[in-house]
C-alpha positions as CSV (number, residue, x, y, z in Angstrom):
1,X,-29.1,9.8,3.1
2,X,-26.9,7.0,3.1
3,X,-25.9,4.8,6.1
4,X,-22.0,5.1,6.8
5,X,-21.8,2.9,9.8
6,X,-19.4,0.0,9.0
7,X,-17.1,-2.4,10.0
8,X,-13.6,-1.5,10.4
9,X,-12.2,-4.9,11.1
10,X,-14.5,-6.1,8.0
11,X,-12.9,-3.6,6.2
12,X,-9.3,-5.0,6.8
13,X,-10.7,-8.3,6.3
14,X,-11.7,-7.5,2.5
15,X,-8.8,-5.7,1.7
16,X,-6.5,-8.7,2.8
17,X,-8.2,-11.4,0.9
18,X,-9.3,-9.3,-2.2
19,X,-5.5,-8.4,-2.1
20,X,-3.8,-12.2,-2.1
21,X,-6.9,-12.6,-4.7
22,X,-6.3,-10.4,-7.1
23,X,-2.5,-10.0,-6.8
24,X,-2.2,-11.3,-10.6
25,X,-3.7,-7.8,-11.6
26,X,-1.0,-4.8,-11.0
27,X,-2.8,-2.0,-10.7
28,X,-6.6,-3.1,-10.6
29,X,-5.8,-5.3,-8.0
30,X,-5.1,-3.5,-5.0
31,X,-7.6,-0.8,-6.7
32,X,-10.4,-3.1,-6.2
33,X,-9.5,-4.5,-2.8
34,X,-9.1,-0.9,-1.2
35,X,-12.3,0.3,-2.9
36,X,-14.5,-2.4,-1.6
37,X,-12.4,-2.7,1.8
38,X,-13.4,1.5,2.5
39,X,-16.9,0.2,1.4
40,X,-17.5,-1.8,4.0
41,X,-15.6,-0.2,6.3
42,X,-17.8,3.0,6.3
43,X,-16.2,5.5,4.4
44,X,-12.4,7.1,4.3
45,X,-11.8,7.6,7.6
46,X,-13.1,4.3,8.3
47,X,-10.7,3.2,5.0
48,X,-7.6,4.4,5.8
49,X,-8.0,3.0,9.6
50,X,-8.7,-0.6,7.5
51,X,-5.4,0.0,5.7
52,X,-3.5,-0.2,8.4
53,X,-5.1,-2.3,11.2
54,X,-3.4,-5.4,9.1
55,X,0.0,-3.7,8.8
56,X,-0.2,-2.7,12.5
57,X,-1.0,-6.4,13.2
58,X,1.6,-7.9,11.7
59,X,4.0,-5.3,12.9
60,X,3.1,-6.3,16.6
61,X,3.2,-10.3,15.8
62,X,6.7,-9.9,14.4
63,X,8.2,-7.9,17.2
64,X,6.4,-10.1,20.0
65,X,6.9,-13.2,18.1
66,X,9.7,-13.5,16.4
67,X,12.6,-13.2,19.3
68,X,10.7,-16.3,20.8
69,X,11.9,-18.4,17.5
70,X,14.9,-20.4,18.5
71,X,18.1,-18.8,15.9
72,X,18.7,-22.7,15.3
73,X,15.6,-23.2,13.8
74,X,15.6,-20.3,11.7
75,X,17.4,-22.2,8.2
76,X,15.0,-24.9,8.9
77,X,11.9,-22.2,8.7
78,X,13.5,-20.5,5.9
79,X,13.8,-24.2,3.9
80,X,10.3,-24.7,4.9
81,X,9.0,-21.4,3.8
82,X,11.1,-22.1,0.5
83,X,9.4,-25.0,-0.6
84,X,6.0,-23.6,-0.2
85,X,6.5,-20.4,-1.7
């Protein structure tokens, strides 16, 4: 019998970078990342809970953070942000 146990958090972790990794690849890309993601997080429950532990993090940065950013600075973020991307 096979050993589920995983890592949740390590789950998320693979599924972020495999994600920004492969984003060149349409489908196969996010294919790959959310198969080995559910891998090591332990299975489909543990999967789908790895989906959205980085969604649910950013969700909860951007409400928290984001009214602390002064509205005078926000062109100057956005021209920033702009010449990286």
């Amino acid at each position: 019998m096979a050993d589920d146990s995983g890592s949740i958090v390590m789950g998320s972790i693979w599924m972020v970078v495999l994600s920004i990794l492969l984003f060149w690849l349409p489908v196969f890309g996010p294919l790959l990342a959310g198969f080995v993601g559910g891998k090591s997080a332990g299975g489909i429950g543990g999967g789908i809970m790895a989906v959205f532990l980085p969604a649910i993090v950013m969700v909860l940065l951007a409400v928290f953070l984001v009214p602390l950013i002064p509205v005078a600075s926000i062109p100057v973020i956005g021209a920033l942000l702009a010449t990286i991307f």
